[in-house]
C-alpha positions, 0 to 999 in steps of 0.5 A: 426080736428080744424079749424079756419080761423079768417078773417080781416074785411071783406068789407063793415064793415060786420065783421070778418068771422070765418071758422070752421067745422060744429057742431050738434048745426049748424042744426039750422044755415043751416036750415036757411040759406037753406030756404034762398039760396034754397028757390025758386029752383026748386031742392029745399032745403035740407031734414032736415035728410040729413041736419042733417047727414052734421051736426051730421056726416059729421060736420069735413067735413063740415064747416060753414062761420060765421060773428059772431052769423050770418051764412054767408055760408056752403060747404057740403063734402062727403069723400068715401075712398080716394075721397070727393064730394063736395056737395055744396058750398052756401053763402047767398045773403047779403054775395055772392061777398065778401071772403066767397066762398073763405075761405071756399073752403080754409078750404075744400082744408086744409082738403083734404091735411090733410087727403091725399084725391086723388081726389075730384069731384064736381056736378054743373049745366052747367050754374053755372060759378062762381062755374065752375070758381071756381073749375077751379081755383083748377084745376078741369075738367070736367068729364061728364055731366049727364042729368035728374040728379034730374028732367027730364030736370036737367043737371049736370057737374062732375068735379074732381080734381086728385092727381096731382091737389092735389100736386099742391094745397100741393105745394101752401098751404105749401108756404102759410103755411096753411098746413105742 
């Protein structure tokens, strides 16, 4: 599947952004912005096995935020049957606040009406809520929360969004003509 959102520019003068799925030539783009989002986490930054499997594997799941040659962010889904996981959704810093988040979660959203998932689920930590909020903006519940997911003490919320929700983002999107 092909992919591209071409953005108008993007607030102060940082260009177009361009959408797309993620290549095997990605590797290096997410490497990069890995150490630079993740760096000082304590979870950590992505393995560069796991890193390749989004690049090599999963890359129609997967898509890159571009401002030009420059990597602006990346969100890592997982389908199994008919539900994706939405690994994760991360924007470097200079481009957190801007359409970013926005576009890419535009593209994941086209994907999973394209393949006619029925539900996608979330991981995030309880005190995200630019994450939490933007998954309620799809229509995402909580699930559950699940304590010493990574590391005794690390709490996660899953969240998921149903067909239901689904049907109502293929209503908007088909008025928006993103999907047909």
């Amino acid at each position: 599947m092909s992919i591209l959102i071409q953005e108008s520019p993007a607030p102060a003068g940082l260009g177009r952004f361009a959408i797309r799925p993620m290549q095997s030539s990605d590797y290096h783009h997410l490497r990069q912005m890995e150490k630079e989002i993740w760096g000082g986490d304590p979870v950590g930054e992505l393995c560069p096995y796991y890193q390749r499997l989004c690049t090599d594997f999963y890359g129609d799941w997967c898509f890159i935020a571009m401002d030009g040659d420059r990597p602006a962010g990346y969100v890592l889904n997982f389908p199994k049957g008919k539900t994706n996981y939405c690994a994760t959704l991360a924007v470097a810093p200079e481009y957190q606040k801007t359409r970013v988040s926005y576009l890419l979660i535009r593209a994941m959203v086209r994907k999973l009406l394209d393949e006619n998932m029925e539900e996608c689920r979330f991981l995030v930590e309880p005190e995200n809520h630019e994450a939490r909020s933007l998954h309620e903006s799809l229509g995402a519940r909580v699930l559950a929360e699940i304590p010493d997911y990574y590391h005794e003490g690390d709490s996660r919320l899953w969240s998921v969004i149903d067909q239901q929700d689904l049907a109502r983002l293929r209503a908007r999107y088909s008025r928006l003509k993103l999907v047909s």
